[in-house]
N, CA, C and O atoms as a GROMACS GRO file, in nm:
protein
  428
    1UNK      N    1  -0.393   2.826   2.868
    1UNK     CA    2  -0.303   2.832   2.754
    1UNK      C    3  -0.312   2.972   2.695
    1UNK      O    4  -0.414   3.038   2.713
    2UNK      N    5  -0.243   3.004   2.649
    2UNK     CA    6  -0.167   3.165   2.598
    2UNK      C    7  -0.120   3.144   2.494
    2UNK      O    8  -0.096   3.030   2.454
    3UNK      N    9  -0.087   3.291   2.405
    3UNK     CA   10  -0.024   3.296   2.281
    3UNK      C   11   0.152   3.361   2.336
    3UNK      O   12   0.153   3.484   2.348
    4UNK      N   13   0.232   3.319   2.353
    4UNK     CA   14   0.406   3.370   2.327
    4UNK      C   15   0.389   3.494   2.255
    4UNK      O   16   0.300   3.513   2.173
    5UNK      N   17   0.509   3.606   2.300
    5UNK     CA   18   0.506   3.743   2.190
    5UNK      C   19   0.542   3.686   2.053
    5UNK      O   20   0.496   3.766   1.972
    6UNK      N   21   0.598   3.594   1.995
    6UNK     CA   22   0.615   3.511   1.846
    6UNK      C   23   0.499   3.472   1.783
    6UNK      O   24   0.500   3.453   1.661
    7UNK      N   25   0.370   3.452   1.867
    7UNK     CA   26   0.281   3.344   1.824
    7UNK      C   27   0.280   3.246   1.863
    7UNK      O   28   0.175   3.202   1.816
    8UNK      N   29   0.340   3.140   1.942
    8UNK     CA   30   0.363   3.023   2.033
    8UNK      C   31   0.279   3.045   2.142
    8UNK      O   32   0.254   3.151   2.201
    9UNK      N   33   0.229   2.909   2.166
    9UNK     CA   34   0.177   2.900   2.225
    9UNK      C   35   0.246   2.844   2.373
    9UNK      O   36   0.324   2.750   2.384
   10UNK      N   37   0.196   2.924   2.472
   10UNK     CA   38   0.276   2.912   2.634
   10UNK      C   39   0.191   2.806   2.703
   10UNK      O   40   0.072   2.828   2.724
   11UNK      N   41   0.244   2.700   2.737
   11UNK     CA   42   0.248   2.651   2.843
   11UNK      C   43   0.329   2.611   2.990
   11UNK      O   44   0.409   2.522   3.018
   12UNK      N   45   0.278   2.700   3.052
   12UNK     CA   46   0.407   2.715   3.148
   12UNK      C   47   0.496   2.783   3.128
   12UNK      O   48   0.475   2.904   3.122
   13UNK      N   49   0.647   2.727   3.109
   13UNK     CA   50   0.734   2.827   3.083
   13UNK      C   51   0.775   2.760   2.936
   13UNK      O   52   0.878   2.792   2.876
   14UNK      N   53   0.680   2.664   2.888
   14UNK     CA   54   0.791   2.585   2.789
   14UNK      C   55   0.659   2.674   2.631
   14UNK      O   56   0.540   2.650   2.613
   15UNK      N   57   0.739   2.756   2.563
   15UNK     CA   58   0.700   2.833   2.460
   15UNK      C   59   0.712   2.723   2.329
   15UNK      O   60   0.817   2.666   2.299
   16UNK      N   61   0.596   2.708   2.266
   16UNK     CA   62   0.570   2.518   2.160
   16UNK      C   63   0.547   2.639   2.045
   16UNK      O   64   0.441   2.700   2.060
   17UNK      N   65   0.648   2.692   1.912
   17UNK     CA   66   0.656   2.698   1.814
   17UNK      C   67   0.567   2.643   1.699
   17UNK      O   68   0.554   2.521   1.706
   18UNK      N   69   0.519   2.686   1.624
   18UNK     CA   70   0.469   2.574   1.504
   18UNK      C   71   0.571   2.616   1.430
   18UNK      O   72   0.605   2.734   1.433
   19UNK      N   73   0.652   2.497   1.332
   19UNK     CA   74   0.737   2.580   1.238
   19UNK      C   75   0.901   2.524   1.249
   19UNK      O   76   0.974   2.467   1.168
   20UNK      N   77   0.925   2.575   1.414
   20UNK     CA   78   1.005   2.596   1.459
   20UNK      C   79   1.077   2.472   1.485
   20UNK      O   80   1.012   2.401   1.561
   21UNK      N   81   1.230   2.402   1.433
   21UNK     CA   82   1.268   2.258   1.395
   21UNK      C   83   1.406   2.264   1.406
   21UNK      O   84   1.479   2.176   1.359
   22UNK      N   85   1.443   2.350   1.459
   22UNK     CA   86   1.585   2.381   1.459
   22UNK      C   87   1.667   2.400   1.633
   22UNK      O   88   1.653   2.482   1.723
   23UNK      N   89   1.744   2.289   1.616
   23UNK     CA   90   1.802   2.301   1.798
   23UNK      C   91   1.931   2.340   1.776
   23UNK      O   92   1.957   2.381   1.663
   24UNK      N   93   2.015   2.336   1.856
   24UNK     CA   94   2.174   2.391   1.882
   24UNK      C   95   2.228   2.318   2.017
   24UNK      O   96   2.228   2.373   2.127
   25UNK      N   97   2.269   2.201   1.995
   25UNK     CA   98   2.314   2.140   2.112
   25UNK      C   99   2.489   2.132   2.140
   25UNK      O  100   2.563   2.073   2.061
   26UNK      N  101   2.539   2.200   2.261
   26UNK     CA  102   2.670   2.245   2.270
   26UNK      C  103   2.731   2.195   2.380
   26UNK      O  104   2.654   2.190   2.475
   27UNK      N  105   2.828   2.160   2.400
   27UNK     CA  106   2.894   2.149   2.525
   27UNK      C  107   3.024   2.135   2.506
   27UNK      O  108   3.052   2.073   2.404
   28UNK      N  109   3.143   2.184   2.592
   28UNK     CA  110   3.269   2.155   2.661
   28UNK      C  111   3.328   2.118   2.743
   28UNK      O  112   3.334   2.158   2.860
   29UNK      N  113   3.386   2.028   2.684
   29UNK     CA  114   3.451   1.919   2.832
   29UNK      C  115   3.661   1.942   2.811
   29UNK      O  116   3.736   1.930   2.714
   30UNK      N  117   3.684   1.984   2.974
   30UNK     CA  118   3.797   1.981   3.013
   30UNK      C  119   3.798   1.846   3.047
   30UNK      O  120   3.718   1.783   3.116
   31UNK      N  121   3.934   1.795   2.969
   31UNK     CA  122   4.007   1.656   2.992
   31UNK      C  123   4.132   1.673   2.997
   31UNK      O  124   4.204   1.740   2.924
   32UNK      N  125   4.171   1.572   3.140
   32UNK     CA  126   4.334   1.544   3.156
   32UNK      C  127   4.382   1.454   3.049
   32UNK      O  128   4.439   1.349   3.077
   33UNK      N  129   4.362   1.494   2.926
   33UNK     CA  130   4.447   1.393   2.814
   33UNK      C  131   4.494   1.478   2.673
   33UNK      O  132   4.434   1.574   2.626
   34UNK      N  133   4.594   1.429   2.629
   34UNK     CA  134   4.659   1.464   2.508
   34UNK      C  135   4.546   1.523   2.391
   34UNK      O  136   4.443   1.463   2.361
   35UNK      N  137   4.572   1.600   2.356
   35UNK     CA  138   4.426   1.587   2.222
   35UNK      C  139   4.455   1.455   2.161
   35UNK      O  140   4.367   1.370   2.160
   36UNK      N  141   4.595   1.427   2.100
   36UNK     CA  142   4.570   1.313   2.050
   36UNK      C  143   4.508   1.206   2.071
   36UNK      O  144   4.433   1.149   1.991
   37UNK      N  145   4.553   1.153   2.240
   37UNK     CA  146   4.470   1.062   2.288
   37UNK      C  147   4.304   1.077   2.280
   37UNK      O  148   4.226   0.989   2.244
   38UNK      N  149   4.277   1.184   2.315
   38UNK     CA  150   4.127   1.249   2.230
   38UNK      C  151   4.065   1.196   2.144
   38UNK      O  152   3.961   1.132   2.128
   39UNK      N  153   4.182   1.248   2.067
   39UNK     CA  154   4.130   1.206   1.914
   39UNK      C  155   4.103   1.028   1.884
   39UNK      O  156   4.020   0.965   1.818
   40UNK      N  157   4.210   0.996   1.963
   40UNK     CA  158   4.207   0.800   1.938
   40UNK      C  159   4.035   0.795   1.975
   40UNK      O  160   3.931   0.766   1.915
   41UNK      N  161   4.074   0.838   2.101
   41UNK     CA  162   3.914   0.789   2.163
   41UNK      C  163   3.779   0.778   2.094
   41UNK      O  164   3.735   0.674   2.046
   42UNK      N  165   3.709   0.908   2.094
   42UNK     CA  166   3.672   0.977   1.960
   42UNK      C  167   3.605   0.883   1.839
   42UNK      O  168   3.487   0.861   1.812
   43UNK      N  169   3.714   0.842   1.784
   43UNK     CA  170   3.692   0.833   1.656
   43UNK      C  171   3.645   0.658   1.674
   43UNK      O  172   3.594   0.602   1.577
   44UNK      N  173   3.662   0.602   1.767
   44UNK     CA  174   3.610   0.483   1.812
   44UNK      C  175   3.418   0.500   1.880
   44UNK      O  176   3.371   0.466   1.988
   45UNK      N  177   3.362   0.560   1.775
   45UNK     CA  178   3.242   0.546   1.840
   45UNK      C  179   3.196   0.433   1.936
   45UNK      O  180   3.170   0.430   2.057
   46UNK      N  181   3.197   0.323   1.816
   46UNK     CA  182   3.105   0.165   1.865
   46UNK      C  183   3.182   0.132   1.980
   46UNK      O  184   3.183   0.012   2.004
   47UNK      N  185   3.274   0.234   2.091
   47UNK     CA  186   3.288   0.171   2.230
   47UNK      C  187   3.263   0.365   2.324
   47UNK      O  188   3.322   0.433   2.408
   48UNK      N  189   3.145   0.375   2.240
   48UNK     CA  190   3.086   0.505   2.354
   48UNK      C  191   3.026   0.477   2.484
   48UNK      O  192   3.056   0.496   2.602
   49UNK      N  193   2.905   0.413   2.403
   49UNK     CA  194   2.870   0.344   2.507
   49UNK      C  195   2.906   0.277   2.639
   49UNK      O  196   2.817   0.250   2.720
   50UNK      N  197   3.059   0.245   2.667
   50UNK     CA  198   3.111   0.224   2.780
   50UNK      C  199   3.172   0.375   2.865
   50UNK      O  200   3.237   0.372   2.970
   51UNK      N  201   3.137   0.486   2.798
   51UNK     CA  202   3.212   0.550   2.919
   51UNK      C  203   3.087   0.687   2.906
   51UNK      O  204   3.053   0.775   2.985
   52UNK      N  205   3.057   0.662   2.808
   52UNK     CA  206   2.905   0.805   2.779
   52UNK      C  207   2.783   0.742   2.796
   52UNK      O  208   2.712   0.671   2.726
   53UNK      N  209   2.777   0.780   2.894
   53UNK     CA  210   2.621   0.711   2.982
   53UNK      C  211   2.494   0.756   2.853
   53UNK      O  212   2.419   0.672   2.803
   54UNK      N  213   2.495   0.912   2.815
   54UNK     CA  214   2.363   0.919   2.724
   54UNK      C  215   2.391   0.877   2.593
   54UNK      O  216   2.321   0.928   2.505
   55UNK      N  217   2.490   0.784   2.552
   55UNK     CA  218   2.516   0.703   2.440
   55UNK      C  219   2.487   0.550   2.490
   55UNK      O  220   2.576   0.483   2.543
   56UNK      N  221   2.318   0.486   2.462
   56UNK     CA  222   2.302   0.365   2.514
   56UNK      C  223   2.371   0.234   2.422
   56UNK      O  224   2.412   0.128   2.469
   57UNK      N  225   2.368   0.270   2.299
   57UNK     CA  226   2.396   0.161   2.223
   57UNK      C  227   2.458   0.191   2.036
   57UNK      O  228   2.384   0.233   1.947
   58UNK      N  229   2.572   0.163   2.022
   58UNK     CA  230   2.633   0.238   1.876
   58UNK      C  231   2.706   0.098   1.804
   58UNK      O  232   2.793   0.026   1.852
   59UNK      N  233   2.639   0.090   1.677
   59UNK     CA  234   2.703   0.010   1.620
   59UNK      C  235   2.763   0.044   1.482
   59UNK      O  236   2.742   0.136   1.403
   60UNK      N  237   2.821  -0.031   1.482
   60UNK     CA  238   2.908   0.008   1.296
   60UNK      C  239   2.838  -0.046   1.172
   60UNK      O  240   2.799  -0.163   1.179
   61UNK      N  241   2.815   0.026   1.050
   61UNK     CA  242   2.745   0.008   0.964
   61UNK      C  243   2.794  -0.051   0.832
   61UNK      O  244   2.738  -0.103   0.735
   62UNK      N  245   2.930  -0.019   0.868
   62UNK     CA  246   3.060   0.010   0.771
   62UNK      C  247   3.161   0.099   0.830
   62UNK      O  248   3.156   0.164   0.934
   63UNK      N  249   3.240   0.090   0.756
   63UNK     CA  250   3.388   0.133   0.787
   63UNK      C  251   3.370   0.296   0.828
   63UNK      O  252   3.435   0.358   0.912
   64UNK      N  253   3.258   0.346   0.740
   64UNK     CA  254   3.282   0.520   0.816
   64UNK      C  255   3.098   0.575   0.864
   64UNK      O  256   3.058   0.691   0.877
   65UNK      N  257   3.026   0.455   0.879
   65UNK     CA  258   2.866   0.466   0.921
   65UNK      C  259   2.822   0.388   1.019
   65UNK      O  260   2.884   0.288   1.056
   66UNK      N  261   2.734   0.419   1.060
   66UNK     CA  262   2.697   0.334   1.182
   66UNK      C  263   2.550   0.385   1.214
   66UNK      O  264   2.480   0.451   1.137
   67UNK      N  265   2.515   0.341   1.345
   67UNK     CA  266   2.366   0.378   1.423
   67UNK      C  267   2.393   0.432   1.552
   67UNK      O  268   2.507   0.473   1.574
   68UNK      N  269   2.324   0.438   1.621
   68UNK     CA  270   2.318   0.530   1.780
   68UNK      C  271   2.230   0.512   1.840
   68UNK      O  272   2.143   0.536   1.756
   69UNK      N  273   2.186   0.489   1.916
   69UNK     CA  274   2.085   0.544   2.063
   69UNK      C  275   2.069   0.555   2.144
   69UNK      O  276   2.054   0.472   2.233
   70UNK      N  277   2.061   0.761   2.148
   70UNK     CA  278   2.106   0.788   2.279
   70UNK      C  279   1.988   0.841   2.366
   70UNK      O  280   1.870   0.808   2.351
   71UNK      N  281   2.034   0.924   2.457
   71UNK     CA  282   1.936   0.907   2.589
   71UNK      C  283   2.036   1.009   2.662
   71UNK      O  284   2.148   0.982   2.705
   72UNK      N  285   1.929   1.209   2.669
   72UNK     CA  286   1.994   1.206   2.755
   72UNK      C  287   1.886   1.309   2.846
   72UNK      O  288   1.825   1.223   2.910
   73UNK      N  289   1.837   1.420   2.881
   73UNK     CA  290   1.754   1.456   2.990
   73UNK      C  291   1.608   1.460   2.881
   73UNK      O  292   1.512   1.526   2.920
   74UNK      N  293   1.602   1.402   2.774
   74UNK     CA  294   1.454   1.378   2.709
   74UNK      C  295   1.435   1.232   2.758
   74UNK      O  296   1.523   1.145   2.764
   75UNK      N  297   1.319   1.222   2.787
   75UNK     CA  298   1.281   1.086   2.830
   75UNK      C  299   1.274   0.972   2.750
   75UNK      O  300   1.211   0.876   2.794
   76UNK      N  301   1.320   0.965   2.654
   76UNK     CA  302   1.347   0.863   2.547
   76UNK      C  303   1.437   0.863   2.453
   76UNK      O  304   1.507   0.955   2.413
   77UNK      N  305   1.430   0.753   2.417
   77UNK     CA  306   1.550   0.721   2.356
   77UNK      C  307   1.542   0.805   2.208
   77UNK      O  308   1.425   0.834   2.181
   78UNK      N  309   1.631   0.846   2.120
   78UNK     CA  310   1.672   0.878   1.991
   78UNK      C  311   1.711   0.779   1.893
   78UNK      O  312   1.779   0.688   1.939
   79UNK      N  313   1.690   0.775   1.794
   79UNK     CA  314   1.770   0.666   1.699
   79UNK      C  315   1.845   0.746   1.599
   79UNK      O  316   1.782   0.831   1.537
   80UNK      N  317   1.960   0.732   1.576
   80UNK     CA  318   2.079   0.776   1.474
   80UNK      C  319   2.116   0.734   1.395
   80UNK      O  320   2.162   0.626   1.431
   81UNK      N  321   2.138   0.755   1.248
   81UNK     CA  322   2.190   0.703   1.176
   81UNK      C  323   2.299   0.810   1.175
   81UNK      O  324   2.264   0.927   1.190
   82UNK      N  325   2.428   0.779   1.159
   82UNK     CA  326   2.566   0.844   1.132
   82UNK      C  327   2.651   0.787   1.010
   82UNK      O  328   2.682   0.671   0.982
   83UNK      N  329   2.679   0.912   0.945
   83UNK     CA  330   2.805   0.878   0.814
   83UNK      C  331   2.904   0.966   0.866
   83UNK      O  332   2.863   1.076   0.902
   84UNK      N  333   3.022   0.942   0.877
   84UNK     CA  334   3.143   1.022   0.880
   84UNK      C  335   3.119   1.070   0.770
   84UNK      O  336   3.071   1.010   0.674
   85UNK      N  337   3.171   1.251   0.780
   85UNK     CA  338   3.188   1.309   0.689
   85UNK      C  339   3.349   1.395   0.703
   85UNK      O  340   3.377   1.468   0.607
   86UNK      N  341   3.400   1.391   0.761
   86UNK     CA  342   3.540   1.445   0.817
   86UNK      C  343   3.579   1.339   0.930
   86UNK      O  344   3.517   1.283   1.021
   87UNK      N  345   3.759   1.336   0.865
   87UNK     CA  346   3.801   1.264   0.982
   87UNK      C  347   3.945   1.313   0.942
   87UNK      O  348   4.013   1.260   0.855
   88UNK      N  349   3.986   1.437   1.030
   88UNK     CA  350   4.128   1.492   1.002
   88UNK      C  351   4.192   1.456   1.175
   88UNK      O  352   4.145   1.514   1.273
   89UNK      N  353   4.287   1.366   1.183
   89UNK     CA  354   4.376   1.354   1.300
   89UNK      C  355   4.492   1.460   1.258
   89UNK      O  356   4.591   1.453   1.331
   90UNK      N  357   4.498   1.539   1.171
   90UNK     CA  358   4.624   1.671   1.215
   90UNK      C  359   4.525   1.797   1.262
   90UNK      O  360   4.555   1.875   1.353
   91UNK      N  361   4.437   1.801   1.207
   91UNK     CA  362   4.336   1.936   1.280
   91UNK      C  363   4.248   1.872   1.397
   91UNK      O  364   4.190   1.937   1.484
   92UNK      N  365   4.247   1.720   1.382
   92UNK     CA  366   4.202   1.662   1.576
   92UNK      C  367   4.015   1.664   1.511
   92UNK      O  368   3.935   1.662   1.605
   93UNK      N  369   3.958   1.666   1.391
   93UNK     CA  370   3.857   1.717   1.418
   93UNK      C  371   3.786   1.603   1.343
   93UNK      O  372   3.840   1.570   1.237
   94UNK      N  373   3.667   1.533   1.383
   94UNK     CA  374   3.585   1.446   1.360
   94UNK      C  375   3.439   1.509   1.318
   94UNK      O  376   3.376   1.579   1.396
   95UNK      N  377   3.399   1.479   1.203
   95UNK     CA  378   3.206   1.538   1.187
   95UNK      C  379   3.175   1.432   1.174
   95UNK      O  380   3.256   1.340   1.181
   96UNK      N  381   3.042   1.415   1.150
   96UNK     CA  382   2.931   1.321   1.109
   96UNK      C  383   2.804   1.406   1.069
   96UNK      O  384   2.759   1.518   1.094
   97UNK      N  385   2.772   1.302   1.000
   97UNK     CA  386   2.603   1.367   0.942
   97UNK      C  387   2.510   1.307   0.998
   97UNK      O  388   2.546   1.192   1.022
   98UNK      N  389   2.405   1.326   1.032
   98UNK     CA  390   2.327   1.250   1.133
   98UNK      C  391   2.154   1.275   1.045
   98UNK      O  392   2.122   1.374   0.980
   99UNK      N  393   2.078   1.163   1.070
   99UNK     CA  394   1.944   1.158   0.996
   99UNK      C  395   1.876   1.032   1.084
   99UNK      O  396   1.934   0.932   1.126
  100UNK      N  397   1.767   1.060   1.095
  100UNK     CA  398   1.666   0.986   1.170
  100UNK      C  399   1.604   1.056   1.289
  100UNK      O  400   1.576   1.171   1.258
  101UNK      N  401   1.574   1.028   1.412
  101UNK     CA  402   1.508   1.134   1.469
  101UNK      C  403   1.580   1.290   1.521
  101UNK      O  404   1.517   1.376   1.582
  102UNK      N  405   1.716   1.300   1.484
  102UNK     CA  406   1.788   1.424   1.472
  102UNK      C  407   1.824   1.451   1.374
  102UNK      O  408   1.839   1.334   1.338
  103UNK      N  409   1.851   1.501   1.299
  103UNK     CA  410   1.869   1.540   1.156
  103UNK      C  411   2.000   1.655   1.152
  103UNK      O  412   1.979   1.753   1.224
  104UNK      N  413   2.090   1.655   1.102
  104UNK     CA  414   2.240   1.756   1.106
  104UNK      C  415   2.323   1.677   1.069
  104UNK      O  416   2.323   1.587   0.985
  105UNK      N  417   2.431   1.737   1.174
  105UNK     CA  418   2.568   1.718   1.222
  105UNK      C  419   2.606   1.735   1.343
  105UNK      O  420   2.549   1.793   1.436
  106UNK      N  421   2.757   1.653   1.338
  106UNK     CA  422   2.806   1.688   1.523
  106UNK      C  423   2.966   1.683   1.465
  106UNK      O  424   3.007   1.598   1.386
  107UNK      N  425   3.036   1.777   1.516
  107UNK     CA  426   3.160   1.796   1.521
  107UNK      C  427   3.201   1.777   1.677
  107UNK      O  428   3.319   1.790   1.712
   0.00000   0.00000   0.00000
């Protein structure tokens, strides 16, 4: 075991922060569909689970909250709590606030 040029400590190639609590998770997906149709999709969380494999299980809490747990190259599962915080179908754009073992947002 080693110290990282930050102060982290190296194991292997994976550099372990103390402190450090902050991720950035991103991706883009090309789809043969309308944004609108998008957007329908989308905004129907509690049926992710049938077509998003690392979405195991989402239920509704209320009309704009719900739960999650997903699963996707970490070896266990996550638990989510979600509140809609934006839901504009003319700008196409959906947020949520997220708290429990991830803590943010996801647009």
């Amino acid at each position: 075991m080693s110290r990282g040029p930050l102060g982290g400590v190296v194991r292997g190639r994976l550099v372990l922060m103390a402190g450090w609590h902050h991720y950035r998770f991103r991706s883009s997906w090309a789809l043969a569909a309308s944004p609108d149709l998008v957007y329908a999709v989308l905004e129907r969380a509690e049926e992710y689970p049938a077509w998003c494999p690392q979405v195991r299980a989402a239920e509704a809490e209320g009309e704009f909250s719900g739960s999650l747990r997903v699963r996707s190259f970490l070896p266990y599962d996550l638990r989510l709590a979600a509140r809609a915080t934006r839901r504009d179908p003319v700008a196409r754009v959906l947020e949520i606030a997220m708290t429990g073992d991830l803590e943010g947002w996801a647009r």
